[in-house]
C-alpha positions in Angstrom: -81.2 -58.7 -79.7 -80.2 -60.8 -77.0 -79.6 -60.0 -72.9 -76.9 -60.7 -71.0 -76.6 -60.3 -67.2 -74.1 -57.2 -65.7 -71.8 -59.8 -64.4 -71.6 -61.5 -67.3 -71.7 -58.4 -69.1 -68.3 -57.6 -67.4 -66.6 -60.2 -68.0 -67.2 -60.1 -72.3 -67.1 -56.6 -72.7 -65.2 -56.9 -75.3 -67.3 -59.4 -77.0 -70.6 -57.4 -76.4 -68.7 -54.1 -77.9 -68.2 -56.2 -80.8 -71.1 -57.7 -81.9 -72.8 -54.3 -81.4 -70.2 -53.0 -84.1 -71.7 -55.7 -86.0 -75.3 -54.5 -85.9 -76.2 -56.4 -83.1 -78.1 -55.2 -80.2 -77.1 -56.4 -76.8 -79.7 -55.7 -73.2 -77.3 -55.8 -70.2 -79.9 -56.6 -67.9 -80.1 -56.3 -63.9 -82.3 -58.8 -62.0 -83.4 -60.2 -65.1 -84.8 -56.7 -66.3 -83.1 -54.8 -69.5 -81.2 -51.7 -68.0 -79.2 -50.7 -70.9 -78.9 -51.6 -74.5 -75.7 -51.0 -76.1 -75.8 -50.4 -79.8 -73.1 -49.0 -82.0 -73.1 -45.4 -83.1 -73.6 -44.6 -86.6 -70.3 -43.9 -88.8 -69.8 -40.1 -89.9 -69.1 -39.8 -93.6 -65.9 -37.7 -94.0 -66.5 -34.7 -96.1 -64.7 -35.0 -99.6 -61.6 -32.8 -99.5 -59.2 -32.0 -101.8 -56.1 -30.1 -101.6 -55.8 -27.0 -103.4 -59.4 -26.8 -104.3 -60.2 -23.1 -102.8 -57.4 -22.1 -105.0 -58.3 -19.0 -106.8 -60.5 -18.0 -103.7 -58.4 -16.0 -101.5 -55.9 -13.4 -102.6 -53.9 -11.4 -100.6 -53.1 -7.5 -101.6 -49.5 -6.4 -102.3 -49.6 -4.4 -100.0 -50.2 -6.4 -97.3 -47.4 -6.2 -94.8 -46.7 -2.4 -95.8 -47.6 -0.1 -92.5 -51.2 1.4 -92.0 -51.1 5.2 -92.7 -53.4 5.8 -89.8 -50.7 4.0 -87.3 -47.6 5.8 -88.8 -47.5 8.5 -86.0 -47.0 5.1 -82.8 -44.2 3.6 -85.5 -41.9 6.7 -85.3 
């Protein structure tokens, strides 16, 4: 880990963001005392996904679009 001062900090932002993606960790320090430390944030794994694989899952009736017998009387 090394420290860098907030000035300096915002002037290599950039650079600082980037060696954290490396691993590095980076104190921005104020009057010589670590204020922050700016590590980079774990990647997410991505869940495996397939398409078509909850095929077979879901059905739909044949009936489906017909008109509900108890709503008949409002559809006249």
């Amino acid at each position: 880990m090394y420290q860098v001062d907030i000035e300096e900090a915002k002037e290599k932002l950039l650079e600082l963001i980037e060696a954290a993606m490396r691993g590095e960790e980076v104190a921005i320090a104020k009057d010589n005392q670590p204020v922050v430390k700016l590590v980079a944030l774990p990647k997410k794994d991505k869940p495996d996904r397939k398409a078509g694989s909850a095929k077979g899952m879901v059905w739909m009736s044949d009936d489906f679009d017909e008109p509900l017998e108890e709503f008949k009387e409002y559809m006249e």
